[in-house]
C-alpha positions in Angstrom: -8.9 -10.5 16.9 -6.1 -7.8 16.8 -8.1 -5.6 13.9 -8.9 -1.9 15.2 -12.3 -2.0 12.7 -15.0 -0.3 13.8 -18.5 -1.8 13.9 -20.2 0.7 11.9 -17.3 2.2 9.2 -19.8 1.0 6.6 -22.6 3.2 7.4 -20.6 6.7 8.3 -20.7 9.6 6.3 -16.5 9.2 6.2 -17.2 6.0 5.0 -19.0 7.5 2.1 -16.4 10.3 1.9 -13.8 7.4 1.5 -15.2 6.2 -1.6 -14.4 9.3 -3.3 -10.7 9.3 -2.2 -7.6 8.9 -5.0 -5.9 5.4 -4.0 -2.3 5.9 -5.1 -0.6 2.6 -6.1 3.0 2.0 -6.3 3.5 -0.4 -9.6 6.9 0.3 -10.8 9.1 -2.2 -9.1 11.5 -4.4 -11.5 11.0 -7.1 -9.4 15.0 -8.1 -9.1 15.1 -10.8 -6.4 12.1 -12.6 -7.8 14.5 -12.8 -11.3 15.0 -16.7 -10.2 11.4 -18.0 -10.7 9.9 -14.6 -12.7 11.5 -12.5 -15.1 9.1 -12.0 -17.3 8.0 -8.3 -16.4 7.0 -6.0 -13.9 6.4 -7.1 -10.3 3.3 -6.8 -10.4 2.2 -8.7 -13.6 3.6 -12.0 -11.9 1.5 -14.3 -12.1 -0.5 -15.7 -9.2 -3.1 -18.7 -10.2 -2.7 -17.4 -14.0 -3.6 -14.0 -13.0 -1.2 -10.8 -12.5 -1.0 -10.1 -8.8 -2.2 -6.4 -9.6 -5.6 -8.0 -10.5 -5.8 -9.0 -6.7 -4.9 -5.8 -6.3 -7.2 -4.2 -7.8 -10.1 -6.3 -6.7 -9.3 -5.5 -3.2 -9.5 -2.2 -4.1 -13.0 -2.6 -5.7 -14.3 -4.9 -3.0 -13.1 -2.2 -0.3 -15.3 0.6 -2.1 -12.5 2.4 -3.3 -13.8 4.1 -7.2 -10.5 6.2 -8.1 -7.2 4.2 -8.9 -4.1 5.5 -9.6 -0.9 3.6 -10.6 2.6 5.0 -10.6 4.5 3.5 -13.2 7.7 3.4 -14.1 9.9 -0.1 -15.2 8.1 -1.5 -18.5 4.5 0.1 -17.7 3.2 -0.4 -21.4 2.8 -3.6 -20.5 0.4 -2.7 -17.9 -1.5 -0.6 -19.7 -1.9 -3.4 -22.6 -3.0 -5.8 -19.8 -5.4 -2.9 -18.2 -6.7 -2.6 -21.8 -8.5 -5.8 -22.0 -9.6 -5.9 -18.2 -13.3 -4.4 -16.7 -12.7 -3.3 -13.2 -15.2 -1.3 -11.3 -12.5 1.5 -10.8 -11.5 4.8 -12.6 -7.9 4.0 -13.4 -5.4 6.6 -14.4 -1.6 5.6 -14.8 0.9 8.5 -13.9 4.3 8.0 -15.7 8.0 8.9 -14.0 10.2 9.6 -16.5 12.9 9.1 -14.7 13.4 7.3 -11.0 11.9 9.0 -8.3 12.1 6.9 -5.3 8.3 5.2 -4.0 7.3 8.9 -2.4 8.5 10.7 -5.1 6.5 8.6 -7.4 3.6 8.6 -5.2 4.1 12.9 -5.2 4.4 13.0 -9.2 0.7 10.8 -9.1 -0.4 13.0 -5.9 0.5 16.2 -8.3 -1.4 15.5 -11.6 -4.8 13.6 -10.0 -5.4 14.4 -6.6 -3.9 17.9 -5.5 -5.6 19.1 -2.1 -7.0 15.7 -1.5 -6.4 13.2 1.4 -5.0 10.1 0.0 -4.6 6.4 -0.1 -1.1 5.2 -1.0 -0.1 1.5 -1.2 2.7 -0.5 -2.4 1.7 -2.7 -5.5 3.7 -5.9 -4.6 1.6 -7.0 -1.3 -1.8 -7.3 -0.2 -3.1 -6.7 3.4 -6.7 -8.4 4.0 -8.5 -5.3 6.0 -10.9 -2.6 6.0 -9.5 0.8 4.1 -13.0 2.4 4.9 -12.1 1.6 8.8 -8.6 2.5 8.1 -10.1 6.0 7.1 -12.2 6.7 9.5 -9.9 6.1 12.2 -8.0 8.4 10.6 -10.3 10.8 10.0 -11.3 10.1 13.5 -8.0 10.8 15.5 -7.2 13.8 13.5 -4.0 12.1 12.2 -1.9 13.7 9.4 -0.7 10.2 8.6 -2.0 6.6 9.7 0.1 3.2 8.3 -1.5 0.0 8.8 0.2 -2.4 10.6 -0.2 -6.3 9.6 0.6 -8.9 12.2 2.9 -11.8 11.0 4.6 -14.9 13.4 8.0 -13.9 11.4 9.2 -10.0 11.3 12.9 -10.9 10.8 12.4 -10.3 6.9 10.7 -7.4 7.4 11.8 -5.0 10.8 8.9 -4.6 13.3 7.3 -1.2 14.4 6.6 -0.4 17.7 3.3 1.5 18.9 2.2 3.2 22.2 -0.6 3.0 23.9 -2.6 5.5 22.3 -2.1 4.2 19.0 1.1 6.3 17.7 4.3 4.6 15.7 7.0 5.4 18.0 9.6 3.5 16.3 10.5 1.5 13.4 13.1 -1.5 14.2 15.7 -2.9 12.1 15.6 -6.1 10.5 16.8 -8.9 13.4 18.4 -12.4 12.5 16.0 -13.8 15.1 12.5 -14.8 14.4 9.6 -13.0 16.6 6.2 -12.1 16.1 5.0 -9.1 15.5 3.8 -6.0 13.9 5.3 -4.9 10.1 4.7 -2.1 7.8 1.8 -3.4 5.4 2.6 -0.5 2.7 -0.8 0.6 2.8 -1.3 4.2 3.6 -3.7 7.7 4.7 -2.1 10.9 4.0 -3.1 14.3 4.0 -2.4 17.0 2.1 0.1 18.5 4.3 2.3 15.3 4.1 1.9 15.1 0.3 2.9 18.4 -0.4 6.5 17.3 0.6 6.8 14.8 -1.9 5.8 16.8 -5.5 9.3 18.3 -6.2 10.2 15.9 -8.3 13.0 14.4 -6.7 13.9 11.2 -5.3 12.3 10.5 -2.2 11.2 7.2 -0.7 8.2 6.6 2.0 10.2 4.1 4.0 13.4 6.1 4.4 12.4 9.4 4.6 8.5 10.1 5.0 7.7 7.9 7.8 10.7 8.4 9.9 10.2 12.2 9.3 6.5 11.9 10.7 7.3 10.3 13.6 7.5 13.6 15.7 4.9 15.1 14.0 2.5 12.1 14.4 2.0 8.6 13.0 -1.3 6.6 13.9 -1.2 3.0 13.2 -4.4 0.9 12.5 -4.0 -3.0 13.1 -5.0 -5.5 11.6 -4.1 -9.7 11.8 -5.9 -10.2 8.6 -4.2 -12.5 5.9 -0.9 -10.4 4.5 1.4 -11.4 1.7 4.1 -9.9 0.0 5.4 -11.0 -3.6 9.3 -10.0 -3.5 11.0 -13.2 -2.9 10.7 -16.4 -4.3 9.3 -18.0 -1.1 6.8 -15.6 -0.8 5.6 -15.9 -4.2 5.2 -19.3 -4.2 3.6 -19.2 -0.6 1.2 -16.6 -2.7 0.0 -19.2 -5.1 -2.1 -21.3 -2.8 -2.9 -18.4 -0.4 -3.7 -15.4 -2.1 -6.9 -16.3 -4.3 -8.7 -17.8 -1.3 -8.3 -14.6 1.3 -8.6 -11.8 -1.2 
């Protein structure tokens, strides 16, 4: 078992901290390369079993104790909100709208700036789902005195993807490009902790993204990774998505 978890997360006073933190969650993708088998909406309304993948999403989030939701919407989000309208999730949903593109960290800024100001956050994409502890997540965070942790999910195929590279104490010290050749590995999950001090970058409004600018940036200043080999999918590509249908309602 490759997961960093602590025994105990569950019973910590961050543990009960966490449940109070702003989860920040990226649901504005179009969704282009999934166009072949999906074009009905937004990425995250495809559907998975007759369910939108968002409502996995969202139960994660629930079953993980997380109360406070946030989604970042941009490409056709009153469609979300209709479907959030008729749904009863144990969460306390807001939706934060870009008016115009802002990149995945400037979205996740414009959210940061109207609900969560001065807090330490959870950010995740909306388009994939790693099976793991958040509240562990956190307190390793909180732990290690990290200004930023990314989890880290283990797959058998990082070509698709690019791998990350960690050191022995647990810091990113590299992120690799995609390679033609398959090897296993670790990958960027999408899932998130960042403090205030990291936020605070990201709320000018402009176009910033997490991937190409934020996580590169933090390298020298400190990126902890937290582990984890628990089941991982994401929705972007056709094979993924049908790989999703048989997989995803059994592991979340």
């Amino acid at each position: 078992m490759i997961s960093q978890e602590p025994t105990r997360a569950a019973d910590s006073l961050i543990s009960r901290e966490f449940s109070k933190c702003p989860a920040l969650v990226l649901v504005g993708g179009m969704g282009t390369r999934l166009r072949p088998v999906y074009a009905d909406g937004p990425k995250v309304m495809a559907p998975i079993q007759g369910k939108p993948f968002l409502a996995y999403l969202l139960k994660m989030l629930a079953d993980n104790g997380v109360s406070r939701v946030v989604l970042c919407m941009g490409y056709r989000a009153g469609e979300i909100e209709r479907w959030l309208a008729n749904q009863s999730f144990d969460l306390d949903i807001r939706c934060s709208h870009e008016d115009k593109p802002l990149g995945t960290a400037g979205a996740l800024g414009l959210a940061y700036s109207r609900y969560a100001r001065g807090e330490r956050v959870l950010a995740m994409n909306g388009d994939s789902i790693l099976q793991l502890s958040l509240a562990a997540m956190w307190e390793l965070h909180a732990n290690r005195s990290a200004q930023a942790t990314i989890a880290l999910a283990h797959v058998p195929d990082t070509s698709r993807y690019g791998s990350v590279t960690v050191n022995k104490e647990g810091w990113v010290t590299s992120f690799r490009e995609k390679r033609p050749e398959p090897t296993p590995g670790f990958i960027s999950a999408g899932v998130y902790v960042f403090e205030p001090t990291v936020m605070e970058h990201v709320v000018e409004k402009r176009c910033v993204s997490v991937e190409r600018e934020v996580l590169p940036a933090q390298l020298t200043r400190g990126l902890l990774a937290f582990k984890s080999d628990g089941y991982f999918i994401d929705i972007g590509i056709p094979q993924d998505f049908a790989r999703a249908q048989s997989g995803l309602a059994a592991a979340v």
